[in-house]
Each structure stands twice: as structure tokens, then as C-alpha cells.
N, C-alpha and C positions, 0 to 999 in steps of 0.2 A: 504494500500500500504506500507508495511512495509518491506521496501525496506533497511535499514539500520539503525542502532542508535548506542551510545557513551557505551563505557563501563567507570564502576563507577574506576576501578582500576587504569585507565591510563589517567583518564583527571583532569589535575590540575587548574581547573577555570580560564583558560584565557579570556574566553569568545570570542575568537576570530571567532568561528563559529556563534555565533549572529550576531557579526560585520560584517559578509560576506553574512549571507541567506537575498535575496533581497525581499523575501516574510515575515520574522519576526515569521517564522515557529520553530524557536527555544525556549526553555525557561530554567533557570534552577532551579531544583525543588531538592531539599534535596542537593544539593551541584553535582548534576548531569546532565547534558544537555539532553533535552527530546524533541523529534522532535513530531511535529504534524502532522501528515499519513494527516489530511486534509487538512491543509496548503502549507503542502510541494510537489513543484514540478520538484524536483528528477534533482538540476542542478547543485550536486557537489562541489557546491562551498564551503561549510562549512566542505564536505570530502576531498578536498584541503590544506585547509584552518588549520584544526588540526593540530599545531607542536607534539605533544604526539601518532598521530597516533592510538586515543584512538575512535575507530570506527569499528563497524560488521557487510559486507555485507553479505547480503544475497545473497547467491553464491548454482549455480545447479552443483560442480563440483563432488560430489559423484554422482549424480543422473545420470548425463553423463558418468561416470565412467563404474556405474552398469548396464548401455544400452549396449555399448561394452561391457561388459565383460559377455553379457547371450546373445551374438549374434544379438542384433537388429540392425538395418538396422539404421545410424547416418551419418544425413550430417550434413556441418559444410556451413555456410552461412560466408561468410570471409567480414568484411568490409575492404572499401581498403585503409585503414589509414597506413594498414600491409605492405602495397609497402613502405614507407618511415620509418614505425617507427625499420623494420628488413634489419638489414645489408644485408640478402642475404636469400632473400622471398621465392626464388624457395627451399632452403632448408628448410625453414617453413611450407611449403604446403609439403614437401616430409616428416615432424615430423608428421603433423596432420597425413596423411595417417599411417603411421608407428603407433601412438596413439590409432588408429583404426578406423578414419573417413572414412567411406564408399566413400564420394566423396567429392570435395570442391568444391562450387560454390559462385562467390566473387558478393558481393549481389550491383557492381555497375554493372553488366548488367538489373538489373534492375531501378536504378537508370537511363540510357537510357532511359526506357521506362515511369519511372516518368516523362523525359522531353520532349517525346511524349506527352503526357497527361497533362501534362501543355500547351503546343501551342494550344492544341484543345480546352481546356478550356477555355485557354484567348479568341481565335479566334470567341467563342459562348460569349461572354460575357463581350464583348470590348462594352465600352459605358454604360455599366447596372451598372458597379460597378465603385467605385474611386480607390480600391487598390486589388491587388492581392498578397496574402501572402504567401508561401512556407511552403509547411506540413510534413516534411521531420523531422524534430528535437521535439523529442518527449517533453521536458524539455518546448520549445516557446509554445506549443500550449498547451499542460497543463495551463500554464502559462494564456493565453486568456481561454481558459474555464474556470477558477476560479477566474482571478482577471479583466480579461477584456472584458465583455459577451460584448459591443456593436464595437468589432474588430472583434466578431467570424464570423460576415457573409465573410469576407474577406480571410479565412482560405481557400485554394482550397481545396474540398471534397475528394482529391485524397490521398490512401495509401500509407507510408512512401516505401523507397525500400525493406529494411528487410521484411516487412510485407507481400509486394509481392511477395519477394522472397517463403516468406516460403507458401505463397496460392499454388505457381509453385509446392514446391514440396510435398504440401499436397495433390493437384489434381494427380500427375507422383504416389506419394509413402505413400497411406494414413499412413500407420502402421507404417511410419518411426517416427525419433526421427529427428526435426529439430535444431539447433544449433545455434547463432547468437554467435561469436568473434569477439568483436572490442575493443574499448578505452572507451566506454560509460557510463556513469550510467542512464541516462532516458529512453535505450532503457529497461532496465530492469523491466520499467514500461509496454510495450507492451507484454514479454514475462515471466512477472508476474503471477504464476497461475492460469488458469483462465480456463474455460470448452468449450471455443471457441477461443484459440491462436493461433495464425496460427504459432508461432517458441515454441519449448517448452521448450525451456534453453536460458541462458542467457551466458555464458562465457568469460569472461576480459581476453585482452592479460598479465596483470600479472597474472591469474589464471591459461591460457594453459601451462604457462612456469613452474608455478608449478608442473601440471600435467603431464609435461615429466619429470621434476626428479623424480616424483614418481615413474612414468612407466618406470625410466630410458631411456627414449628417449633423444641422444644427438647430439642436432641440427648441429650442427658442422660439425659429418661427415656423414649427410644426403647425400645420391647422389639424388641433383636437379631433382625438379617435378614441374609440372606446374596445375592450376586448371581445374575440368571439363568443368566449363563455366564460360567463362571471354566476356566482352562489346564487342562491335562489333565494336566498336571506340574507343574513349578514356573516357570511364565512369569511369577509374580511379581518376580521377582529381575531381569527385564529394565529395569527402573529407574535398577540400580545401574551405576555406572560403570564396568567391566572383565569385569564376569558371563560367563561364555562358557558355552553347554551340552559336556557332555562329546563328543557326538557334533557338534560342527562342529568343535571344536581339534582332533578326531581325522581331520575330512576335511581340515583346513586342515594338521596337521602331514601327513598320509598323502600327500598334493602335495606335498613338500619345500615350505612356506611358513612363514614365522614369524608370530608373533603379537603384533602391537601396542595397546594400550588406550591411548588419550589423552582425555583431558577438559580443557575450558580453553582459554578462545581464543590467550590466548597461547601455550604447546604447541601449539596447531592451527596457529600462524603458524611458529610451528619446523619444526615436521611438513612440512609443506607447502614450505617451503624446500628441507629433505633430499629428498623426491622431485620437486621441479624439475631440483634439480642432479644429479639421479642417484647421489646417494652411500647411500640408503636400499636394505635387501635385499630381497628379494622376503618380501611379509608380507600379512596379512589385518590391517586397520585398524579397531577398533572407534572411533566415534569421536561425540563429546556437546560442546555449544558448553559446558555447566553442567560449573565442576568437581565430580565425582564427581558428574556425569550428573542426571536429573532429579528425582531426591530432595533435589536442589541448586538446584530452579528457582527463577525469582525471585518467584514468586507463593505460596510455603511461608508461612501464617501465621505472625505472628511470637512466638505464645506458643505454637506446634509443638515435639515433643521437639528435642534437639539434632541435628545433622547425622549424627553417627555413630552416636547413639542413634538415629537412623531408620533405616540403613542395619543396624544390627544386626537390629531387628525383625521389619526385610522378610525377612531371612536367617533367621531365626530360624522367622517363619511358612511359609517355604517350607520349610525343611526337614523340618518337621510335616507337609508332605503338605500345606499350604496349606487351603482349608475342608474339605477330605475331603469334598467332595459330587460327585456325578456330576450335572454340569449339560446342558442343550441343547448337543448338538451340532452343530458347526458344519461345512453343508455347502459349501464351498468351488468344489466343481464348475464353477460356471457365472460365477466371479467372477475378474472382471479383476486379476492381481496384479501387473502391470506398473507402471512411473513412466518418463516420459517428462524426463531433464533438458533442459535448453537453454541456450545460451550468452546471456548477457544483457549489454548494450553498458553502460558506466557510464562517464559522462564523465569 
């Protein structure tokens, strides 16, 4: 998983990315910080954390390039972190199009239907378990497969939204090129080379912004566009870190269970402690490696409104009924919503 590492020219031994990997996934070796692909579970924090900036992600922004540019069929899966972290979103979505994204689909309508799929699950499996934990955040559950095999059974089995997303338009568009743009670095772990991905790029909102000044695309005087397909409600708000829809707290409280929201690895190291030891009560866990979740990712441009200015906005557009458009809907029928975790050995 070789997702990123330090270059020798720009890091002057602070060490400050040791001090910050909550896993000890760092080391340094000839005077160069060297991450271990086995240890590490891809949650930014030491790519935060570098004041020298002395770090190379592995980025699909040629390979997305060269899709568009010999005509293949490229959608762009939009996390909706894009509501709050762009001044004026509708001309974001009218850039992508202009870039050459064949359509935008913002990957919280399926986030919806992740929280279908969660009620149903619980509703099967009230009383069987003590915890139900949210399988949404790629960076948490890595994190249980590798360092906390006796929390896995509490993982719901169910696919992150991205993932579903791109099943959706693997089933609609086999031959396409799926896209995933958001703020994340663990999602890059699911759309990580691999012979069975359901997204096949990865793309950082600082990357796309690179890739209009290349193409010369300037956002500014886009004439406003809106996506192909946006939530039927307010899936925008899934971004934020403790969002809960009214009808899962009400199947979660309706099973005697409590309600936990944590964000932040260290809370998640706490978290995680309390339901080892048993002293934790039976609860439904929402849970985001990014404090206050993905709005918080570490790929947020850095002349992006503030933090909480973002997190307002997204609230703000969902409460508005979000675009007020009736978009394609999405037939879900025939599409695998399952996730398969596994226990992963780490020396």
C-alpha cells in the first residue's frame, strides 16, 4: 500500500511525523523517515503533521488526464465535503464538467442508502451484539483489522459510500473510468490499484485544482451546474462528524442502544480501549479517523473557508432542501452492498 512516503531533500529531522503516527508506522533510517506499507493505516496524520512539506503522494492525476483526453467515458464521484470547503460549488461541478467529467455524481446519495443499510442491520441484530460500529472511514477500520482483531466482529459488513457508488456505476457503465474527489487520504486505500476496484482513481480537491490550471479551466467564470445525482434528502450532511439521520437514532435508541460520535485518532485509541475492557455500554458508534470527520480531511485546500465555516455551510445547504433538483435515480437492485473485513497480521 504504498500510498505515500518522505522525500530525503526536504525533510530536516524533526521527527514530528513519528510524534503524530498513532500506529508507530514510522522510522528513521539513514537520516530519512521511512513509513511501513504494513503498519500504516493511511490516516494523514504525519502528512499533516510535516512542516517541510517533504512528502509524495501517490496521485492518478495523469492517468485521469489521459482517460479524457482519448475519449473514455469518466465520472467523477464528488464527496460532499465540496459543499462547504468551495465558495461556490455549483461552479465546481460546472469546472469538473468543463475538465471533461462525463457526469458528476456526489457519492452522498449513497451515503442514504448506507443509512438504509445500517437500520436493517441493526434491526437483525439488536441483542446479538454489544456494539455497532460504522464502516464508512476507510483509515478506523484498517485500523481494527490490524491493530484490533477482537473489535472486528462489531464493524457492520456494509460498503463505504464511495464504494457503492462506484459498484452503481460499474453495473450503469462497465468500460467507464470511475473517479473518487474528496479531502481524503484513506480513501486512496480503497481505490488503490487493484484488479477488482470498484473506483479507479483517486483525486484530492488540491489535485483537481491543479488540474484546471493545467487545462486552464477557470473556476470563477464557470456558468453554474449542478450534479447528475444528488440524495434524495439531505445526504449532504454525511461529511460532518456526528450527523445522525432522525430515523437511524430512532432505530438505534428503539433497541435500547446508545449513541456514540467520535472523530480523532486519539478518541478512537480511547474508544477502542473502553470496548476491549468491557466497560463501554451497548451503543451505535459513528466513527471518522479526521477530527470533525471529512470536512477535516487533510487534502482541504489551504485558502478553503474555515473549519467550522465549512461545516456550517454544508448545514446550512442541507437544510435548504440541498439543490432542490430531482436527479437520476438510483437503482440499487442488482448491486452488491456488502464489505468483506479481514484480520491483517502486523509485525
Amino acid at each position: 500500500m504504498r500510498l505515500f512516503n518522505f522525500t530525503v531533500s526536504n525533510c530536516r529531522n524533526c521527527n514530528k511525523c513519528v510524534r503524530e503516527c498513532p500506529v508507530n508506522a514510522i522510522r528513521f533510517l539513514n537520516n530519512e523517515a521511512k513509513i511501513s506499507e504494513t503498519r500504516c493505516i493511511a490516516c494523514g496524520r504525519c502528512f499533516e503533521a510535516c512542516p517541510q512539506h517533504a512528502r509524495n503522494v501517490q496521485n492518478d492525476v495523469d492517468k485521469v488526464l489521459n482517460s479524457i483526453e482519448h475519449g473514455k467515458k469518466v465520472v467523477a464521484v464528488l464527496d460532499s465535503a465540496y459543499i462547504g470547503t468551495f465558495k461556490e460549488p455549483a461552479k465546481f461541478i460546472a469546472a469538473l464538467r468543463e475538465l471533461g467529467f462525463d457526469s458528476v455524481l456526489e457519492c452522498a446519495a449513497a451515503s442514504e442508502k448506507v443509512t438504509d443499510l445500517y437500520i436493517d442491520y441493526i434491526n437483525k441484530n439488536a441483542g446479538k451484539q454489544k456494539y455497532f460500529i460504522s464502516s464508512t472511514c476507510p483509515a478506523t477500520y484498517i485500523f481494527i483489522e490490524k491493530y484490533h482483531h477482537d473489535i472486528l466482529k462489531y464493524l457492520m459488513p456494509i460498503a463505504s459510500p464511495m464504494v457503492l457508488m462506484g459498484r452503481v456505476i460499474k453495473e450503469k457503465y462497465p468500460a467507464c473510468m470511475a473517479v473518487y474527489i474528496g479531502p481524503c487520504l484513506s480513501k486512496k486505500y480503497e481505490t488503490f490499484p487493484k484488479e477488482d476496484a470498484e473506483v479507479d482513481a483517486h483525486i484530492t480537491f488540491v489535485e483537481i485544482l491543479k488540474m484546471f490550471r493545467k487545462k486552464e479551466v477557470v473556476m470563477n467564470v464557470m456558468l453554474p451546474s449542478v450534479p447528475d445525482v444528488v440524495p434524495a434528502h439531505s445526504g449532504q450532511t454525511y461529511s460532518i462528524s456526528g450527523d445522525m439521520w432522525p430515523s437511524l437514532t430512532k432505530t438505534i435508541e428503539g433497541n435500547g442502544y446508545g449513541v456514540l460520535r467520535v472523530s480523532g485518532m486519539d478518541k478512537i485509541k480511547e474508544l477502542f480501549t473502553s470496548i476491549e475492557n468491557g466497560t463501554l455500554e451497548n451503543c451505535y458508534i459513528g466513527i471518522s479517523a479526521c477530527t470533525e470527520s471529512c470536512i477535516n480531511g487533510p487534502f482541504i485546500p489551504w485558502d478553503a473557508n474555515g473549519l467550522f465555516c465549512r461545516r456550517q455551510k454544508i448545514e446550512s445547504f442541507a437544510e435548504k432542501g440541498g439543490w432542490g433538483i430531482k436527479s437520476e435515480k438510483i437503482d440499487w437492485s442488482n448491486i452488491d452492498t456488502s464489505y468483506q473485513f479481514e484480520t491483517k497480521d502486523v509485525p
